[in-house]
C-alpha angles and dihedrals in degrees: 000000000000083000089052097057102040088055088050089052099048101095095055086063134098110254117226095212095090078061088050107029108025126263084263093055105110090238091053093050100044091042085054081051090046087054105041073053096049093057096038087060090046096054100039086048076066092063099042086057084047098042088050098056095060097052094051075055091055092237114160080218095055101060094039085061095040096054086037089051095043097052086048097041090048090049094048087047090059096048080043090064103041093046088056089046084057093040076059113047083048088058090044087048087053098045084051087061098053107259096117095137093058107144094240122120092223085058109051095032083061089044093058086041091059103042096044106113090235094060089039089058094038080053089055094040094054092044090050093040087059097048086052082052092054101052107042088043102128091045095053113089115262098246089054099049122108120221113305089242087082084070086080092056078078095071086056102048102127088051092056088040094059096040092052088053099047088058094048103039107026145030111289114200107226114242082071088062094046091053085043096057094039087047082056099036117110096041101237095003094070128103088250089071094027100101098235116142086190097043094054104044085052099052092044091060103045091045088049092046088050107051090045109014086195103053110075092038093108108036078062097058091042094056080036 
């Protein structure tokens, strides 16, 4: 419980990424953005309680500030939750680099999340799921099917198939899992639906590379 409530807490609290990075990094900016956030939605919940109380009063206020705090407190949640997403993708960026082992809490909170088994296994699952995806594409309904730039991820089955195992059967480093889950971040916005030839193979290289520098060393040479 005391976990849970730290974790609730977290975005209310002062990043140390402006002392590490700089105040013009762009994690230090967006986690200053997460934060501003953090506290808008805190104080507006106020006025929805508030809000609420005078409409089980009946009080023709009440209701006016509680529909007026709903509709702000929807629209600062969802840039809430963009503005985490960002905070997110900058800490992936940075992992990918290399700097892992920042002292910053929204670093090395990221780094446990990725290596943990079960996220390792959900990664595989969404990579194999794709290719599935891929390859079954015309017989899927209409309504059901992703973008038709998935269609590409067939001709590189056997790369997915050995990423996917990897994270399920060995010891992935972790900037590979960083570039994974930025290469699958945004649903159908991301390059993995984008319909790039270039850009997947790329990042299906790099992010096999990554995750077992050994392992596509010969498929290198081999193409090569």
């Amino acid at each position: 419980m005391a976990t849970a409530a730290r974790r609730g807490l977290e975005p209310l609290w002062a990043s140390r990424a402006p002392l590490v990075l700089g105040r013009d990094h762009p994690l230090s900016r967006m986690a200053a953005l997460v934060q501003v956030l953090a506290w808008q939605v805190a104080a507006v919940s106020g006025a929805v309680v508030v809000g609420a109380l005078g409409a089980a009063e009946r009080r023709g206020w009440g209701i006016r500030l509680l529909c007026a705090a709903l509709a702000v407190e929807l629209a600062l949640l969802m840039l809430f939750a963009l503005a985490r997403q960002l905070r997110r993708e900058h800490v992936l960026r940075l992992i990918v680099g290399g700097r892992a082992r920042l002292p910053v809490a929204e670093v090395s909170r990221e780094a446990h999340r990725l290596v943990a088994p079960g996220h390792r296994a959900q990664l595989a699952e969404r990579l194999e799921r794709a290719l599935d995806e891929a390859e079954s594409w015309h017989e899927l309904p209409v309504a059901s099917r992703p973008p038709v730039g998935v269609r590409l991820l067939c001709g590189f089955a056997p790369e997915v198939r050995a990423i996917a195992g990897q994270l399920r059967g060995g010891r992935s480093a972790l900037p590979g899992l960083a570039l994974l889950e930025l290469f699958l971040a945004g649903g159908y916005g991301s390059a993995l639906y984008a319909g790039d030839e270039d850009l997947l193979r790329e990042y299906l290289w790099r992010i096999r590379y990554l995750i077992c520098p050994a392992a596509p060393a010969g498929d290198a040479d081999r193409d090569a």
